[in-house]
C-alpha positions as CSV (number, residue, x, y, z in Angstrom):
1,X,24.0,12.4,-1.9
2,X,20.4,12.7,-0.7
3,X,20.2,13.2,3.2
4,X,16.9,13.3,5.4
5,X,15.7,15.1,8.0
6,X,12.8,14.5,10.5
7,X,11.2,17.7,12.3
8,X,8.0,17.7,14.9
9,X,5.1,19.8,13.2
10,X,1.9,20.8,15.4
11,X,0.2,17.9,13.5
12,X,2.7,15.3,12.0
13,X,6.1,14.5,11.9
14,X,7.5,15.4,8.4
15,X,10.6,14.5,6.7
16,X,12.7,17.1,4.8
17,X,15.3,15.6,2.1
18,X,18.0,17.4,0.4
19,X,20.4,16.6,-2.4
20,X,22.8,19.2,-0.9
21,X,22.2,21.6,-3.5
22,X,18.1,21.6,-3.2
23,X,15.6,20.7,-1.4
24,X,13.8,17.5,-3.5
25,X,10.9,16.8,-0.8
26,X,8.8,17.7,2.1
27,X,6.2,15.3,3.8
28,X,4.3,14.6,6.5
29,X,4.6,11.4,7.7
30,X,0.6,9.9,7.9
31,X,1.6,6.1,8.8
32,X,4.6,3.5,8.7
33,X,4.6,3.3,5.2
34,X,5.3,7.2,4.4
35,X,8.3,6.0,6.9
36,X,9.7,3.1,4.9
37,X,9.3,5.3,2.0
38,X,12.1,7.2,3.2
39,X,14.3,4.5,5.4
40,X,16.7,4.2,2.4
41,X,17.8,7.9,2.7
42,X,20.6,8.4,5.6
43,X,20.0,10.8,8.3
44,X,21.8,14.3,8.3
45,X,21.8,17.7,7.9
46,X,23.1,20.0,5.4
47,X,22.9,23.5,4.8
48,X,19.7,23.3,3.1
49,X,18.2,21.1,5.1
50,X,18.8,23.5,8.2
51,X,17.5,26.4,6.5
52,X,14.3,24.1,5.4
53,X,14.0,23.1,9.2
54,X,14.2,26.6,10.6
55,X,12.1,28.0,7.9
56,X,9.5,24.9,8.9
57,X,9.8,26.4,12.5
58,X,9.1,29.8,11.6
59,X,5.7,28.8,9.7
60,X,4.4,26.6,12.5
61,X,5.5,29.5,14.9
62,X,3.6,31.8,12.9
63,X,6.5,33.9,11.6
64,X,6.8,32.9,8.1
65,X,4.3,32.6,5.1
66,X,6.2,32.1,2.8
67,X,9.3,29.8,1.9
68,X,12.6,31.2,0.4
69,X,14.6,27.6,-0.1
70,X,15.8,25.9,-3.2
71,X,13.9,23.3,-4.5
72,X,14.3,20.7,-7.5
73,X,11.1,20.2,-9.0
74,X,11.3,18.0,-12.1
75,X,8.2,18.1,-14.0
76,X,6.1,19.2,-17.3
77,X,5.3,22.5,-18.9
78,X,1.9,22.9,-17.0
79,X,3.2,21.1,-13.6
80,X,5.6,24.1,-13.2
81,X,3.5,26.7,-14.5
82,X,0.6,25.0,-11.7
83,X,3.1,24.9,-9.0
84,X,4.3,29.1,-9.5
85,X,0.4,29.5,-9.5
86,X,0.6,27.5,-6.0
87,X,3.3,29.6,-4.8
88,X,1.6,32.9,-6.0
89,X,-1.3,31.8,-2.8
90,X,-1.7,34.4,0.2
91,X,-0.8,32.7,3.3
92,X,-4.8,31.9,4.6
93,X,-6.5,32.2,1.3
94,X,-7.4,29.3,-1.4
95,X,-8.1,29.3,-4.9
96,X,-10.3,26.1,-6.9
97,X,-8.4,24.1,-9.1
98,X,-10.5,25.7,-11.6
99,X,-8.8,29.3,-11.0
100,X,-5.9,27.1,-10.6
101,X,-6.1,26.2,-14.1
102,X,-6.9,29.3,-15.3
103,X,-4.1,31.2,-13.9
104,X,-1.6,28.8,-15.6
105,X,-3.3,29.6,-18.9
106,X,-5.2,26.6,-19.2
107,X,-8.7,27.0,-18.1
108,X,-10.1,23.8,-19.1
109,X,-7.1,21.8,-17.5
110,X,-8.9,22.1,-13.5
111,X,-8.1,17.8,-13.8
112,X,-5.2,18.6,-14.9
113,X,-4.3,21.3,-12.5
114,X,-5.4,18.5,-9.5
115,X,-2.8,16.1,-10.6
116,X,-0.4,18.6,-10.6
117,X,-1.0,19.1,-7.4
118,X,-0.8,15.9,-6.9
119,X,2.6,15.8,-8.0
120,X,4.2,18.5,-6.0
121,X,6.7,17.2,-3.6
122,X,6.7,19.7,-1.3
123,X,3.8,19.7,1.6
124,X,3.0,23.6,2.9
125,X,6.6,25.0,1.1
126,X,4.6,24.9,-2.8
127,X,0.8,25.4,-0.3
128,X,-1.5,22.8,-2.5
129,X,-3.6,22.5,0.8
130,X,-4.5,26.1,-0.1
131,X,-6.6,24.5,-3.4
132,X,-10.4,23.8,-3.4
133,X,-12.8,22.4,-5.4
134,X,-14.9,24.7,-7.2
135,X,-17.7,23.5,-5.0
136,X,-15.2,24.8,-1.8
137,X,-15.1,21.1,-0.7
138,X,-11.7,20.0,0.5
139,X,-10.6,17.4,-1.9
140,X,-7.2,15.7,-2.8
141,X,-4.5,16.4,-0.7
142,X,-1.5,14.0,-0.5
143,X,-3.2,10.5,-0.3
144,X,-6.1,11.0,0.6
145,X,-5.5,12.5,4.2
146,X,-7.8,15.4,3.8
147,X,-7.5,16.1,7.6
148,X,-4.4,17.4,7.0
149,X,-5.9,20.4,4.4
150,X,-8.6,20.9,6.5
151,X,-5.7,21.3,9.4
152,X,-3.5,23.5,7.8
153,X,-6.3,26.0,6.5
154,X,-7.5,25.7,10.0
155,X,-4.1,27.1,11.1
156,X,-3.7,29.5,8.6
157,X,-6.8,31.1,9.5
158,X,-6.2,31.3,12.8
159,X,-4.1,34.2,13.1
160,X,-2.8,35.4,15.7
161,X,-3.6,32.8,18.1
162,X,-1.6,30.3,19.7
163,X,-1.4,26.9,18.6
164,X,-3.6,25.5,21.3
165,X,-6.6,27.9,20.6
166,X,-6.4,27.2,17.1
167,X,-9.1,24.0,16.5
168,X,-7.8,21.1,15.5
169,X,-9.7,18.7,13.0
């Protein structure tokens, strides 16, 4: 049985939804639609979704940088291969979808390589905000809302400082 979870990020609310065994998503919650999205799924908590929540915590607190939670990620060949790529990111650093592509053996595939991105599920646990285009604009991230790229590499690149000191886009 899928359960949800919403936690208070720095920038956005975010749901967190778990099938019990796995986390199956993580997203920020940009207007009332992302909300009805996710109406359908009962509140609650579960062991994963606890250990999602205070793993969340630590990252915004500036104590994690990377995630260590189970996650169910259905999808092809080169989605998965993209996606260990995504995880493979330093905490604060970005690749182009280009090196992207190249690192999952592909080096052609940087379209490719974007809609795989497109199709990860989980917002800053698989870090797709850490991907560029090979021009270093910031460019497709979840809908559209490239403020929130722009804010999490902001973040990221702020270390060592508090929250509030850190700018905000």
């Amino acid at each position: 049985m899928l359960r949800r979870r919403i936690i208070d990020t720095p920038f956005l609310e975010m749901v967190l939804v778990s099938d019990g065994m796995h986390l199956v998503k993580s997203d920020f919650l940009y207007d009332e639609a992302a909300r009805v999205r996710y109406e359908d799924i009962p509140l609650g908590e579960d062991a994963i979704l606890t250990a999602a929540r205070h793993q969340m915590g630590e990252y915004f607190a500036k104590q994690r940088r990377n995630f260590d939670l189970p996650l169910l990620m259905p999808g092809t060949d080169f989605q998965q291969k993209v996606w260990q790529v995504l995880k493979t990111i330093p905490y604060g650093d970005v690749l182009t979808y280009k090196e992207i592509a190249q690192k999952a053996g592909s080096p052609k595939a940087f379209r490719a390589a974007g809609g795989a991105c497109r199709a990860n599920h989980f917002a800053v646990i698989v870090p797709c905000h850490r991907v560029l285009s090979t021009s270093g604009a910031y460019t497709g991230y979840a809908g559209n809302n490239i403020f929130m790229k722009e804010n999490l590499l902001n973040f990221e690149s702020c270390e060592g400082l508090a929250m509030s000191q850190c700018k905000k886009i």
